[in-house]
Each structure stands twice: as structure tokens, then as C-alpha cells.
C-alpha positions in Angstrom: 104.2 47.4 107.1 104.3 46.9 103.2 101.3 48.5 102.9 102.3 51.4 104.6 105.4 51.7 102.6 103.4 51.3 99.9 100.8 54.5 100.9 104.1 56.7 101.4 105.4 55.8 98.0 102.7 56.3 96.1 102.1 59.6 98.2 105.1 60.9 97.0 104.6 60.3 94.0 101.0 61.8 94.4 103.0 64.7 95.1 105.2 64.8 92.2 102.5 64.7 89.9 100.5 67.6 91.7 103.1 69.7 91.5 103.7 69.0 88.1 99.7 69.5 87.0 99.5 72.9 89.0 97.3 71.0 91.9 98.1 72.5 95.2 100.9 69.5 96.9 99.2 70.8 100.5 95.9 69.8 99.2 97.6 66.2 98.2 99.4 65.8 102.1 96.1 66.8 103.7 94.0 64.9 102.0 96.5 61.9 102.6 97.3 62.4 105.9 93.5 61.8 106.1 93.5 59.2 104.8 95.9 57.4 106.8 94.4 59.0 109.9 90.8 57.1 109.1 93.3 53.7 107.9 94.1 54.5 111.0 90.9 54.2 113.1 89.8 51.5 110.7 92.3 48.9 111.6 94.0 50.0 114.6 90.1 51.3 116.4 91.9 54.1 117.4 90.7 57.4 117.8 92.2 60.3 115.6 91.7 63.3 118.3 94.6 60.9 120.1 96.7 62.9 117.6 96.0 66.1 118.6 96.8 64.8 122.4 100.0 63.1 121.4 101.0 65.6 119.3 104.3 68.1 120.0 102.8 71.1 120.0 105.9 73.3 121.4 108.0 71.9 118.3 105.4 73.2 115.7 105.5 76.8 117.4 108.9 76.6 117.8 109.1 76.1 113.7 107.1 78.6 113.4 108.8 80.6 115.1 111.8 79.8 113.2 109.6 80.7 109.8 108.9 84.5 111.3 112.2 85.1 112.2 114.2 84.4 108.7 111.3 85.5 106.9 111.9 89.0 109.2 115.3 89.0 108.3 114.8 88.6 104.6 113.0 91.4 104.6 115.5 93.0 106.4 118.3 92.8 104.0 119.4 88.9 105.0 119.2 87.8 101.4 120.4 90.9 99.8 123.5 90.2 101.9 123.9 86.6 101.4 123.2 87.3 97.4 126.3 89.9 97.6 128.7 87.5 99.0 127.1 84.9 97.3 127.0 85.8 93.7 130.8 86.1 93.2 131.4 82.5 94.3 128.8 81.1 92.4 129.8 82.5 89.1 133.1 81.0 89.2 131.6 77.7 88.1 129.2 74.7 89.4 131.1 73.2 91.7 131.5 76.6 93.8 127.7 76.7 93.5 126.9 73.8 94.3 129.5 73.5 97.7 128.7 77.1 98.7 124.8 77.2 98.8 124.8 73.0 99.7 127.2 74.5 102.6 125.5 77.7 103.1 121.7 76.1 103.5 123.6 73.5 106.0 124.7 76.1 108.0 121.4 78.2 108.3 119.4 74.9 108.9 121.6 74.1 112.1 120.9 77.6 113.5 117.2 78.2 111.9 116.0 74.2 111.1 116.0 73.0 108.2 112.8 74.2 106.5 112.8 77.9 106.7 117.1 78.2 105.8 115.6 76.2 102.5 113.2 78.8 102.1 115.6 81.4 102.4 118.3 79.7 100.5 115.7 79.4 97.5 115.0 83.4 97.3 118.8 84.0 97.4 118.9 81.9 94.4 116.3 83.0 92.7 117.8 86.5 93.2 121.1 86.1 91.5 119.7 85.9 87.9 121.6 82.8 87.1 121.6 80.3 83.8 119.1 77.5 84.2 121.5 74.5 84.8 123.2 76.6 87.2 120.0 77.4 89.1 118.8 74.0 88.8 121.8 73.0 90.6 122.2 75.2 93.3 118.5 74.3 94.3 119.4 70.4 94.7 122.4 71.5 96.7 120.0 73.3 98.7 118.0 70.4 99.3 121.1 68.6 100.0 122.3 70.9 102.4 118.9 71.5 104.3 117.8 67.8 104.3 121.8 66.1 105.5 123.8 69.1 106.4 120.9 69.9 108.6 121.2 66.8 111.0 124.7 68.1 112.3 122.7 69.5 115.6 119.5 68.2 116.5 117.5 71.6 116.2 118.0 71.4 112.3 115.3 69.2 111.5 111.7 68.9 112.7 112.5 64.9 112.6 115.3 65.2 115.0 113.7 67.2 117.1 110.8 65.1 117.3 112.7 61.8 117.6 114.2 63.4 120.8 111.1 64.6 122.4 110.1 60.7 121.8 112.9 59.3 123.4 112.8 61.4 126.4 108.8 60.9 126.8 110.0 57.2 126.7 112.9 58.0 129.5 115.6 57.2 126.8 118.6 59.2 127.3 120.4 60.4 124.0 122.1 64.1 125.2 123.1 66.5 122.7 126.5 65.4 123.3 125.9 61.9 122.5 124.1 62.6 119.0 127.2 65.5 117.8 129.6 63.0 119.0 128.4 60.8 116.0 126.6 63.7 113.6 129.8 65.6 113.8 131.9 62.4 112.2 128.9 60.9 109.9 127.2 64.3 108.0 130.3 67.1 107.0 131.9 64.5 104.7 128.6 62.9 103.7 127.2 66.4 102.8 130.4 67.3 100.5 130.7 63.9 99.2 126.7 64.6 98.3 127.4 67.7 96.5 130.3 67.1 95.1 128.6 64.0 93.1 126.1 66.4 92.4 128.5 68.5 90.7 129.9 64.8 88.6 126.8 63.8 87.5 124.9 67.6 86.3 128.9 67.1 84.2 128.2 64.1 83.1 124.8 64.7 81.8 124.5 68.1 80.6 127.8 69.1 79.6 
């Protein structure tokens, strides 16, 4: 188990540096996904192609899916429209930029998941021509809001989703009503207690 925590640190930070270097960060996750798929085989003698079997296929489309539609709607006017409403708000300081867009990427992941409402979150941002400590900002509240606003309902994450399609392949009950009954308590006042220290600590370093 270490060693696996290990391989998914140090993949991460793999990923960091990629970025960083101008090395493609999907060439670093396929090369080390196949890496732990032949770790994999070595130890465990188990076939990789048992992936492929075991693997949710109709949650993948369904992302994609997900990925046409905003990316439609973007080019439909979605982010000229969310930039308008937007903008105003944002300007008025860094804590209204930081709880609108952290709240505004929360709301899109619980109706689009969690990756494409971050993709669409980062084009509005990128659109509004702000300063770059406001901009730098927003985008963390994005990734606030798209990785813990986004587990309010289960279709806001690919994990969630996933972790459900587990449990009821392993005839373990957990209805949407049971998982809102705690999301619903546990991740609105985590998610503003996120951005708002967000907002306290960009203060308390760059001002």
C-alpha cells in the first residue's frame, strides 16, 4: 500500500514538473498509468485487457457527452453570458471573485460534472481581462468549486459516479437520497469555508 502511495505521489508531482517544462501532462498519466497497469500484471499475474472488461464504459460516454454539450453552449453564447453577469461581481474585489466563480463552477459541476463546468469556468475567466492576482485567484476557486462543490449530487464527479456504479455492481445500496442527505450538510459550508480561506491567505500573502 505504501508503495502505491508512493507511485501516486510522485506521479503528481511528475505532473507538476511536465507542466511546468512544456511536456505534454497526458503523455505523463499515460505513460504512468502504464506503468502501474504492467506493476500490475507483474505482481498481481493479472491480465490488463481485465481493464477494459471491468471498466464503466457508459460513465466515460456519459462525460463525454457532458464535454460536447458545454463546449456547444460556449460556442453558443454560454460564456459571453456568464462573463456579462460575471464581470461586475468580480471587479468589486477578491472575495466576490473568489465566492462567485468557486460558487458558480459548483453549480455547473452538479448539473454538467465536474470536469467540463471547470473547463467552461476557465474560458469565462480568461475572458474578463482581469489583473493577475485576481485571475490567479478565481482559477483556484474554480478548482475549489469543481473538485468539493461538485460532490453536492453524485453526477458531479466522475469519482462519484464511479463509486456508485461499484457499490451497486457489489449489491450495496447507497440511493441518491441517502448520499444528499449527508453531501447536502457536509459540502455548501465546506466549499465557502474553502474559498473564503482562499480569499485570507491570497490577503495575507500578496497584499
Amino acid at each position: 500500500m505504501l508503495k502505491i502511495l508512493l507511485f501516486v505521489f510522485v506521479m503528481r508531482c511528475l505532473l507538476f514538473v511536465a507542466s511546468y517544462v512544456a511536456i505534454p501532462i497526458e503523455l505523463v498519466a499515460v505513460l504512468g498509468s502504464l506503468v502501474l497497469l504492467f506493476w500490475r500484471w507483474y505482481h498481481l499475474r493479472t491480465n490488463p485487457i481485465d481493464i477494459l472488461k471491468k471498466t464503466p464504459w457508459h460513465i466515460l460516454i456519459f462525460a463525454f457527452s457532458m464535454y460536447v454539450i458545454i463546449y456547444g453552449l460556449h460556442n453558443i453564447g454560454l460564456t459571453s453570458l456568464l462573463v456579462s453577469i460575471c464581470e461586475p461581481i468580480v471587479n468589486q474585489g477578491l472575495i466576490h471573485a473568489s465566492l462567485i466563480m468557486g460558487g458558480l463552477v459548483s453549480f455547473l459541476s452538479n448539473i454538467f460534472n465536474n470536469h467540463p463546468a471547470l473547463m467552461i469556468g476557465t474560458i469565462t475567466l480568461t475572458e474578463m481581462g482581469l489583473d493577475p492576482i485576481t485571475l490567479k485567484t478565481i482559477y483556484l476557486a474554480n478548482i475549489i468549486g469543481s473538485d468539493m462543490g461538485s460532490l453536492l449530487l453524485p453526477i458531479g464527479t466522475l469519482a462519484s459516479l464511479i463509486w456508485m456504479n461499484i457499490l451497486r455492481e457489489n449489491k450495496i445500496k447507497v440511493t441518491w437520497k441517502d448520499y444528499m442527505s449527508i453531501s447536502f450538510l457536509v459540502i455548501p459550508p465546506t466549499t465557502i469555508v474553502s474559498l473564503l480561506l482562499l480569499f485570507y491567505w491570497v490577503q495575507m500573502v500578496f497584499a
